[in-house]
Structures are given as C-alpha cells and as structure tokens.
C-alpha positions in Angstrom: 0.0 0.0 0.0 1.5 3.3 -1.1 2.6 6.1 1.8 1.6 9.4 1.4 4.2 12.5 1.5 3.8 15.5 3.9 2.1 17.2 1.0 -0.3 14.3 0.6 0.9 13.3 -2.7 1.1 9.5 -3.2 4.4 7.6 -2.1 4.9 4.5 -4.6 6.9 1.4 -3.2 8.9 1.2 -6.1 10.0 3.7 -8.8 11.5 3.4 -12.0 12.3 4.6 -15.6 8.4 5.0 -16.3 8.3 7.5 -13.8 10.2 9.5 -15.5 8.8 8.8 -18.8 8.5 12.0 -21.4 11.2 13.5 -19.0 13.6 15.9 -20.8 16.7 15.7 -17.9 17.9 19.1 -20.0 15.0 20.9 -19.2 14.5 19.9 -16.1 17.9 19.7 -14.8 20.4 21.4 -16.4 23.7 21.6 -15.1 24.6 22.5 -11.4 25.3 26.1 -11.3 23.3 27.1 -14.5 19.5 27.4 -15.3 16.6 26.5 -14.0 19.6 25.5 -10.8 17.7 22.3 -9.5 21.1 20.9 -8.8 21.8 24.1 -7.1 22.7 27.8 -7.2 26.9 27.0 -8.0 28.5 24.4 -10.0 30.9 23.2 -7.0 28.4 23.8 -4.3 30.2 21.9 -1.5 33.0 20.5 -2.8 34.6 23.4 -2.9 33.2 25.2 1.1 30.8 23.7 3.1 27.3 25.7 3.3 27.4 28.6 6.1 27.3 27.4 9.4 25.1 29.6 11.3 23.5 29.1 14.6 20.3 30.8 15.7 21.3 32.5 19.1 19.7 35.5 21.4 18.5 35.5 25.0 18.1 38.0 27.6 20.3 41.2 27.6 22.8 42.1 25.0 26.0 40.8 27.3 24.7 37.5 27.9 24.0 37.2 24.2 27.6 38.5 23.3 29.1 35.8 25.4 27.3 33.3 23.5 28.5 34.7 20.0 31.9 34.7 21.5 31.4 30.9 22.4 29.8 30.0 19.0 32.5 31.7 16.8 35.2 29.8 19.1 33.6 26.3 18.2 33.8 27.0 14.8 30.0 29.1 13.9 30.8 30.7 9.9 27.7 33.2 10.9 25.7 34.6 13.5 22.1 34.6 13.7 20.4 36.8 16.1 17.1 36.0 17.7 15.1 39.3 19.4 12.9 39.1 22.4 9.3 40.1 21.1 9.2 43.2 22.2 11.7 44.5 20.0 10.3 42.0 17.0 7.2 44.2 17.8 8.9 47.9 17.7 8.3 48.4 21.9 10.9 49.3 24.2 11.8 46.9 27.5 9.9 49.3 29.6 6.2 49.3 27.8 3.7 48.1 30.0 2.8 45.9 26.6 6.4 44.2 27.0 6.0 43.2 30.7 7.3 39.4 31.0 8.6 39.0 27.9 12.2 41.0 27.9 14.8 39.3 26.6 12.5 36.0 26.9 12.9 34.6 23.3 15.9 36.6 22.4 17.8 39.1 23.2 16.3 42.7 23.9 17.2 45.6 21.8 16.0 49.1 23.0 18.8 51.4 21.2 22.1 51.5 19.8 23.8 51.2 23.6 22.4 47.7 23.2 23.4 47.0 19.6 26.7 48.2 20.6 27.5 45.9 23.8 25.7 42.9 21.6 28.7 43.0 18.7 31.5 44.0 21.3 34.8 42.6 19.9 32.8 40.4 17.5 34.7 42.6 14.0 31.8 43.0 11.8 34.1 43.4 9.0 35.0 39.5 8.9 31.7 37.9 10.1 28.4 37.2 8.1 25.2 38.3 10.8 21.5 37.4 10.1 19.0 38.6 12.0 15.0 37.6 12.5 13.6 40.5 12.5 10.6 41.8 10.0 8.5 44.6 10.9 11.3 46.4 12.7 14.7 45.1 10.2 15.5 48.8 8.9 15.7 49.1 12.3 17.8 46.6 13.4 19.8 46.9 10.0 20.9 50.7 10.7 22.0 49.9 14.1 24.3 47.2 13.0 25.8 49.9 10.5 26.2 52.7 13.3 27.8 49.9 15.3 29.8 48.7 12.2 31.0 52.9 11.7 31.6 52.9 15.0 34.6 50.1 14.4 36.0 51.8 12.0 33.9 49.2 9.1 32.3 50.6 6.2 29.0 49.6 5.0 30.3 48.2 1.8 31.7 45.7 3.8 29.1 44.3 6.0 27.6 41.0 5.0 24.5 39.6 6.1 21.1 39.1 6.4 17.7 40.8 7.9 14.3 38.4 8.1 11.9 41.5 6.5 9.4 39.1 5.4 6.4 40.9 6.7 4.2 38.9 4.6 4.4 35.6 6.1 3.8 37.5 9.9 0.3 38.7 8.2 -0.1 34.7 7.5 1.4 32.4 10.4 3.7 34.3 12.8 1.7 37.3 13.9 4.8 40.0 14.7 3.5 42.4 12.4 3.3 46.3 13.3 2.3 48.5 10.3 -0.4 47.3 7.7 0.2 45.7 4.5 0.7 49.1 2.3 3.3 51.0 4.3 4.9 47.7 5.2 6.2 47.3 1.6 6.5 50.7 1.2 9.6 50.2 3.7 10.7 47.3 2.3 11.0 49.4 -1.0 12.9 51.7 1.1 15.1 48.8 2.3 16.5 47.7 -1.1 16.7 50.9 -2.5 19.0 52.0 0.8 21.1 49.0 0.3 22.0 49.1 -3.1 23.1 52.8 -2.8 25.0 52.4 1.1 25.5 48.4 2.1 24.8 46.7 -1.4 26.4 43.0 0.0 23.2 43.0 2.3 20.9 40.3 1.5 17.7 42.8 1.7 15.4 40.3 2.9 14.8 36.2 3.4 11.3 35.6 2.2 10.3 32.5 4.6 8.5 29.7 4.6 10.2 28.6 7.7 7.3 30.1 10.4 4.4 28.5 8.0 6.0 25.1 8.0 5.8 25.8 11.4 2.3 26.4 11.9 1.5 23.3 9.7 1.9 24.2 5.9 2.8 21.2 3.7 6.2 21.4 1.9 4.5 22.1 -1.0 2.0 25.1 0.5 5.5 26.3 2.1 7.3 27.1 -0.8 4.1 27.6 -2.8 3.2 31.0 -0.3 6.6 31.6 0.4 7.4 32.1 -3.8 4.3 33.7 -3.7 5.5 36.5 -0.9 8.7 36.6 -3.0 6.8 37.8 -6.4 4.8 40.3 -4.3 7.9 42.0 -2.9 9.5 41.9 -6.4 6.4 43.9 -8.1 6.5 45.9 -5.3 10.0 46.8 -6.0 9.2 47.0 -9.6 6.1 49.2 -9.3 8.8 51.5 -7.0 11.3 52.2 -10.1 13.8 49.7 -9.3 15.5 47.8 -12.0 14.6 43.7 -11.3 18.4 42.9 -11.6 19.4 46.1 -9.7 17.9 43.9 -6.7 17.0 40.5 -7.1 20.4 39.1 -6.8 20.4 40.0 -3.1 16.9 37.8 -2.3 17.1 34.8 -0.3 14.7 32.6 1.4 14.7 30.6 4.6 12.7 27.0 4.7 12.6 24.7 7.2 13.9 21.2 6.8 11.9 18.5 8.2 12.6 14.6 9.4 11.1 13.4 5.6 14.2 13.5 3.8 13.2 12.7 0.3 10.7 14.9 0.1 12.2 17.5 1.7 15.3 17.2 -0.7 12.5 17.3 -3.8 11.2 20.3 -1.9 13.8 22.4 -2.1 15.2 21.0 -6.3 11.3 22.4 -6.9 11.2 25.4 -5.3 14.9 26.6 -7.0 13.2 25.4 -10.2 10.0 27.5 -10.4 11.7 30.6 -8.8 14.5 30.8 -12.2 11.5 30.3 -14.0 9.3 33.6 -12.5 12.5 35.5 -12.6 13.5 34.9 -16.0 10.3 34.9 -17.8 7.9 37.0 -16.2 9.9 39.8 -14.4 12.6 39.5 -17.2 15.4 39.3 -15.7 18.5 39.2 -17.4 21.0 38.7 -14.8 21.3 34.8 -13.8 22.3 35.7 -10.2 18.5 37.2 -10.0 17.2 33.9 -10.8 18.7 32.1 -8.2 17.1 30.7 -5.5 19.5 31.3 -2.1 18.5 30.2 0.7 18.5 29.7 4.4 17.4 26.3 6.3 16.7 25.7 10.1 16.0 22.2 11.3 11.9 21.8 12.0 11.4 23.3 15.8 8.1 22.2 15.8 9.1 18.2 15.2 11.2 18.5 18.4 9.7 16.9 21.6 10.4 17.8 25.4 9.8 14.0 25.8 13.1 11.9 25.8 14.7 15.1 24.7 18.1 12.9 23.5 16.3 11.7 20.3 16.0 15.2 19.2 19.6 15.0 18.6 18.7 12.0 15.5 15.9 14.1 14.2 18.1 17.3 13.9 21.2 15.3 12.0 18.3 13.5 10.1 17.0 17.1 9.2 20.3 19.0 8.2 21.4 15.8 6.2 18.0 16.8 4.2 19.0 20.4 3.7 22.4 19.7 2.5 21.4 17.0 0.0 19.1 19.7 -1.2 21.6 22.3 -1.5 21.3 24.5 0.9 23.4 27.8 1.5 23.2 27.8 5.7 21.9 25.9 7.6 20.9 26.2 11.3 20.9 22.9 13.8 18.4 23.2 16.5 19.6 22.4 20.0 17.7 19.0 21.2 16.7 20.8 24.5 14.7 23.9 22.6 11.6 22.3 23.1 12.1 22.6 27.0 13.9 25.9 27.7 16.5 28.3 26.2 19.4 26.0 25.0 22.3 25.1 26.6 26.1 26.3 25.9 26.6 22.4 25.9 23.3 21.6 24.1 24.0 24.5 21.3 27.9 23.3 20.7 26.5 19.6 20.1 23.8 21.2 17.5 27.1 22.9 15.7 28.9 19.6 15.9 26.2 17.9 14.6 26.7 20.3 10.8 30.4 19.6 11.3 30.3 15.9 11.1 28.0 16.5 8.3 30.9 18.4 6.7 33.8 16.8 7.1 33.1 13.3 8.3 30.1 12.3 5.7 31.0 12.0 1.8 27.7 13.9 1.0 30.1 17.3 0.3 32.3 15.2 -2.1 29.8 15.4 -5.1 27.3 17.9 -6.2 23.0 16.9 -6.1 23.7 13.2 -4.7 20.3 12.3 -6.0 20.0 13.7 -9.1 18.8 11.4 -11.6 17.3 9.0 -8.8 13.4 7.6 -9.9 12.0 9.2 -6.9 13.7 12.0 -6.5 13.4 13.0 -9.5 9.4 12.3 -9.7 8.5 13.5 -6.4 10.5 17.2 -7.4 7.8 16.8 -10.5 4.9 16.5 -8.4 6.0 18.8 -5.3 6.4 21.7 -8.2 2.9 20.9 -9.4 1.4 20.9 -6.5 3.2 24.4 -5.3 2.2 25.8 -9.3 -1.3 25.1 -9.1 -1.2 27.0 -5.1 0.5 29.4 -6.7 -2.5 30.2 -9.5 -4.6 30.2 -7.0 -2.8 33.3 -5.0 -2.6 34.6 -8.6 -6.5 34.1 -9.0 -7.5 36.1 -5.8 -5.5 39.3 -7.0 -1.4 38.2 -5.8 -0.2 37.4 -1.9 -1.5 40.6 -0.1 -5.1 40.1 -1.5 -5.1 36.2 -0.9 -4.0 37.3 2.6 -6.7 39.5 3.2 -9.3 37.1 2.2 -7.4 34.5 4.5 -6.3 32.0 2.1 -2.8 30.8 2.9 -3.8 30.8 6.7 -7.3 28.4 6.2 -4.9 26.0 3.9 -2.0 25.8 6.4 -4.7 25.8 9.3 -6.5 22.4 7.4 -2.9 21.1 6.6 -2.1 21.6 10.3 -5.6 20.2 12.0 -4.7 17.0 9.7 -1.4 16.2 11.0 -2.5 16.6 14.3 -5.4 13.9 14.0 -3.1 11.6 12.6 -0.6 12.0 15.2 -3.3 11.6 18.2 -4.5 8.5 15.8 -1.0 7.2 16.3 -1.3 7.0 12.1 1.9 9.5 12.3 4.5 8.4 14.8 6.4 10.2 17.0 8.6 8.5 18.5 8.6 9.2 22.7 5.0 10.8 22.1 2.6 8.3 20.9 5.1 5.1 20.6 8.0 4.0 22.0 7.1 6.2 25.6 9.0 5.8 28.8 7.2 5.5 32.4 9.2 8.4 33.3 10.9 10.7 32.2 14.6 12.1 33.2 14.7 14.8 35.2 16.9 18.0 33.0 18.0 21.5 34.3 17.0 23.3 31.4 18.5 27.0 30.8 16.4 29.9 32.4 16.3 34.0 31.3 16.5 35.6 34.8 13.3 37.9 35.1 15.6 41.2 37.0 16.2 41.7 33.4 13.3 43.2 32.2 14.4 46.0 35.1 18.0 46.3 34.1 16.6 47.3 30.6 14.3 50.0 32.1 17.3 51.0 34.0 19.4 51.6 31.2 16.4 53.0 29.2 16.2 55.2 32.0 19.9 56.5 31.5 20.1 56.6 28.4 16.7 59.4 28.1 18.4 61.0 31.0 21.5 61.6 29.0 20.9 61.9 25.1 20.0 65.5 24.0 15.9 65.2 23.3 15.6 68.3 21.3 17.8 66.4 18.7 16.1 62.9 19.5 12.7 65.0 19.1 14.0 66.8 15.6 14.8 63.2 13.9 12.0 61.8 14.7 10.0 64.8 13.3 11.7 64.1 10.0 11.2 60.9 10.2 7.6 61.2 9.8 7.5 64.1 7.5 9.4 61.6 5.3 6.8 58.3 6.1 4.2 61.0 5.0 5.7 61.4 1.9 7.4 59.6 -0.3 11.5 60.2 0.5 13.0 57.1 2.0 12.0 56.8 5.4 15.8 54.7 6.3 17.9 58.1 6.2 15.8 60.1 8.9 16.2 56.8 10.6 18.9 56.5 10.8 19.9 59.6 12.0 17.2 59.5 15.2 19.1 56.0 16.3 22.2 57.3 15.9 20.7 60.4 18.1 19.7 57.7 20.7 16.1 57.4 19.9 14.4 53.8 21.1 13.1 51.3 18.8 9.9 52.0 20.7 10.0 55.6 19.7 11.1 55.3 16.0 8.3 52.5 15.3 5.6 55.1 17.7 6.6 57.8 14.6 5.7 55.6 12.3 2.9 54.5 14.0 1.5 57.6 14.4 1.6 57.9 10.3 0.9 54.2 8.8 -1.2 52.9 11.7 -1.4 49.6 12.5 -2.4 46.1 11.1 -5.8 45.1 12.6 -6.1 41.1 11.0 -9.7 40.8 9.0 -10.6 37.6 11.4 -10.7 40.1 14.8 -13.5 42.4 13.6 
C-alpha cells in the first residue's frame, strides 16, 4: 500500500524509468550552477566550502548574548544569527507596560544603539556574516548594525549579512506584524533601494517559509506561499522604479527542513526550479544571479519533543542531512533541548557539531546533487512543483499574496494542513517516537537554561539613562523628519537612521511611524 508524503501526494513502493517517462533531464535539470539551478545555485556547491554554518542565538540582555557569540565563533560558527525578544520583533521598548514578562525571553532585547553596541563588542563586523530575524522592525535593526559597524571603523560596503523582513508571512502564520500591508512594503521598498546605494552586500530580505511550515503548511503550500510572498515584494520593487536585476540578486529565502528526507530534498530541487522560471520569464530578468534561488534552512522546531529530549539530537542530523542534500546555503541545527527551555552552551555546541560531522566526516560534500537522476527524487520534485504551481495560480487568481492574505487564504490551507497532522498524530497513524510510541514510564529529570526575570528591570534602567543623557531636542528633531518623510514619499531609512544614531528607542522610531501608517488590525478580529 503506497505512503503518502507531507504534501499528501502519493508515495509508490517502487519507482522506475516509467516514472520519468516524457522527462527531458535538460530541461528539467540542467547543469549545477546554470539554469533553471535544480542541482543548485553553484556548480561546486560543496565540494569546494561547506554551506554557512550559522547558529540561531539570542536570549536575555545584550551581554549574555555577546558571550554566547563569543562561544559559538570559538567552536567554529561561519555566521551569527540573532534571535530578538518580542518586544523589539514588535517595535516596543523593554519598559512598555505591553512588553511586561517577555524581555529578553525569546531573544535578546534591543531598546537602542547602547544595546546593539554591547551585543557585537569585539565580534569585528568586517570578517563575520550576521542574520538577523527581525521583520517589521529590520530597517531598524539593519541601521544599528551599520552605526555599530562605523563605529569600528567598518564601512558599509563591507558588512555581509542578512535581515528576516518578510512581513508577509507575519500577516499569514507568525503574527509580529506592526504596520499594515501598504506601508509595510513601502519600507521594504525603502530597504532595497537603501542598500543598493549604502550596504549593497546586504541580502535585503529572506522571504520564509520557515514560520508556516511551522504552523503546519505542507512542503508544498510552504514554498508555494513563500514564492508567492517573494513575487509580491519583487512587483513591489518594480512598481517603485527599481531595475529587477538592480535587486533581485540579493533575495534569499529561509525553509525549514523536516525529518522526511526525500521529500524535503525534492522540496527544495522544486522550489529553486520554479523561482528561475518567475525571474526569467515574467519579471525578465536578465542577470542569472537574479534567478537564483539562495537560501536559508533551520531544522523543523516544531518536530522537536520535550519528551526523551536525546532523540531530538537524530531528528536534527536527520534534518540538516535533508537540507544539505538539497543544496542549501546555511543551515541552522536546533539544540535537542529547545523544546524545553532556552538551550544550553553544551546543548547549542552539540547542534554545531552535529553540521560539522556532516561536513567533514560524511562523503555527501564530495559530489554535487547526490540524487540527481534517482526515480523518486526526480518524480517526487515533479509532483511537489505541481502541487506548489497550481497553489500558486490560486494566489494569482485572488488578485497576488497581499489580497489572498486578506481574504485568509494561505492561513485556512495551512490551518487544514495543520488540524490533519495533528489527528493523525493523536491517531498514532503519524509516529512520534517518545509521544505516541516508544514512551518511557518516566521521564529524566533536566536542568534546562532559564532567562532571569531582574532583566526586564536592568533594561528600564538603562532605558532610563540613556533618556536622562541623550539630548531630546535632537532625539525630538529626527523623529520629526522621520515622519515628515513616512508621510511622503522620500525614503524613510535616512531620517532613521539619523534618530538612532541620536539615541532614539526602537519603541520611539516605530511610535513615529505609527503615528503615520497605523497599525495592522487582522480581518478575522472584527
């Protein structure tokens, strides 16, 4: 009886040359490095560097996170990745009443550039690659790493990196949204247009699929929404007088990578595919570094289980083996303890480990696309790339992403996707292994890592200092241009830029722009 993949597409027990019949390898292929890239983006890939090994790291205040950088760069991390306490992913400062328990709880709190500054201390800016997940708030975030990169003595052109800035996806499965849909890709207009002209080896923005996987979407409504956010932002772009190649070359994405291998392998062969395809022939780009497909994996969070937390140490090497065969550019381990507390400096150097061996101990880096060619591979990429096209018409159909999202498309497919593998997990039809098979009596007790709450008053103590000591008239002057600019139509990231360097909060820039754009109210709370 033939298995069903993630997507629900049939899994046959054997496959061979008729499933590939009428297959044109040339078309579909190509060679590795060149178009439509479903062997990947360069024709070494890994034989010549292994993918960026970053790891996904952030907690309480700005020096406990610095210390942990420090640690991860010493084991060996290519790339920091920095996770932000909600708060700042929502534009408030530490001392909001709104922020109250939640400082520094799911990453590290960043309330101006006195923070940003103690957060890259030592850690030369010049000779590291930094990503950071942050959307609403990344221009933000982006022009304090710059002051702080001036500030050493490093010059824009040099930083490397990456800021989140998918807004879209927030609107459909994560929720950290602050403006509404209109003036949120106004700014991320502003965004590519700043970097081309002052940091132009920024990636601008990693459209995600990541946070939908997440919250249930199939592999193939993952890269189906998550190429369909990518179009948006390029028209967007478009529509705002930018050249396609003067920006498309610095787009990536972030997917997840889950426990499935082969699928998730076909997963990401598709998604490169269809993405050269949209770039070349209907934005027209001529440039082939616009129609590749970079990206970004994680290991699946949300397939990690605070029961028998040990095993989650098989399922996140099962995972990264799935990225790299599918030709990723970085790839993030999780920790097997993140599904109990913040991880550990022991559990978060195993994760690293855990890419390394992958590296340097496996053969998989000593060829390029493994699989290519293989029966199932090759038809499941087939059938994962229809099912993702004909999502993709329908997006199309309903006027593009933002007007699907509005009339809560994406959100009632991954919501159905979701409810389904939930029922077949508490069916025992989908096992997890320690959850609904294979359970101990009891458990092993574990110390997990905890954020100490004084630190929500340490930040309102520096927030404190720092009003007490800036001068406000300036502070009060930037942001005033700052909104004359957000009601216009100059680029809003100059005036900012200018108010953080003056020692405005994150909480007060995003309040200006507030105060202009409003905020995003979702259709589903009226």
């Amino acid at each position: 009886m033939a298995r069903e993949s993630e997507s629900g597409l049939p899994i046959e027990p054997v496959y061979g040359p008729d499933a590939l019949s009428g297959w044109d390898p040339g078309e579909r292929l190509g060679e590795p490095g060149s178009y439509p890239f479903t062997r990947g983006v360069y024709p070494t890939m890994y034989t010549g560097r292994p993918w960026t090994m970053r790891q996904y790291a952030g907690f309480g205040t700005a020096v406990e996170s610095n210390a942990r950088y420090k640690q991860l760069i010493a084991n060996g991390t290519m790339g920091l990745s920095v996770a932000f306490d909600l708060p700042t992913q929502m534009g408030h400062d530490s001392d909001a009443p709104i922020a109250h328990g939640e400082v520094g709880k799911v990453g590290v709190a960043i309330d101006s550039i006195d923070d940003m500054r103690v957060l890259f201390g030592g850690i030369p800016l010049d000779k590291v690659s930094t990503s950071m997940t942050i959307n609403a708030p990344a221009s933000l975030l982006l022009l304090l790493y710059q002051l702080v990169a001036e500030e050493q003595g490093v010059s824009a052109d040099k930083l490397t990196g990456t800021i989140q800035n998918d807004v879209l996806k927030e609107y459909i499965a994560r929720g950290t949204y602050i403006f509404p849909p209109k003036p949120s890709l106004r700014l991320i207009a502003d965004i590519f247009k700043y970097c081309k002209a002052e940091i132009p080896k920024w990636n601008t923005i990693s459209i995600s699929g990541y946070h939908m996987a997440e919250a249930g979407a199939s592999p193939a409504q993952e890269i189906a929404f998550t190429l369909a956010d990518g179009i948006e932002y390029v028209r967007t772009a478009v529509a705002a007088g930018m050249d396609v190649d003067d920006f498309a070359p610095r787009l990536s994405f972030f997917f997840v990578s889950r426990t499935t291998i082969l699928e998730e392998v076909a997963k990401f062969r598709a998604a490169r595919r269809i993405w050269a395809r949209v770039m070349r022939d209907e934005f027209g780009a001529k440039n082939p570094k616009s129609w590749m497909l970079r990206f970004h994996t994680q290991t699946a969070g949300v397939q990690l289980t605070a029961q028998q937390p040990e095993v989650n140490l098989v399922r996140v090497a099962v995972q990264g083996l799935a990225a790299v065969l599918g030709g990723t550019q970085s790839l993030h381990t999780n920790s097997f303890d993140e599904a109990i507390a913040l991880p550990t400096d022991k559990s978060a150097r195993l994760a690293l480990r855990t890419q390394q061996v992958l590296a340097y101990e496996t053969d998989v880096t000593a060829t390029v696309d493994p699989f290519a060619g293989s029966y199932v591979i090759e038809k499941m990429t087939d059938e994962v790339e229809a099912a993702a096209l004909e999502l993709m018409t329908k997006v199309e159909d309903l006027g593009g992403a933002v007007n699907a999202i509005e009339h809560g498309f994406q959100k009632n497919e991954i919501e159905r996707s979701a409810y389904r593998i939930a029922q077949e997990t508490d069916s025992g039809e989908r096992v997890v292994v320690g959850v609904n098979r294979f359970q101990l009596d009891e458990e092993e007790p574990y110390e997990p890592l905890r954020v100490d709450p004084a630190i929500e008053a340490q930040q309102a103590e520096r927030l404190a200092k720092l009003r007490a000591e800036r001068d406000q008239a300036v502070v009060d002057a930037a942001l005033a241009e700052l909104k004359k600019a957000a009601e216009g139509t100059d680029n809003v990231l100059y005036p900012m830029k200018d108010a953080l360097k003056a020692r405005a909060t994150v909480g007060e820039v995003c309040d200006a722009l507030r105060e202009v754009w409003g905020t995003y109210v979702p259709t589903d709370a009226f």
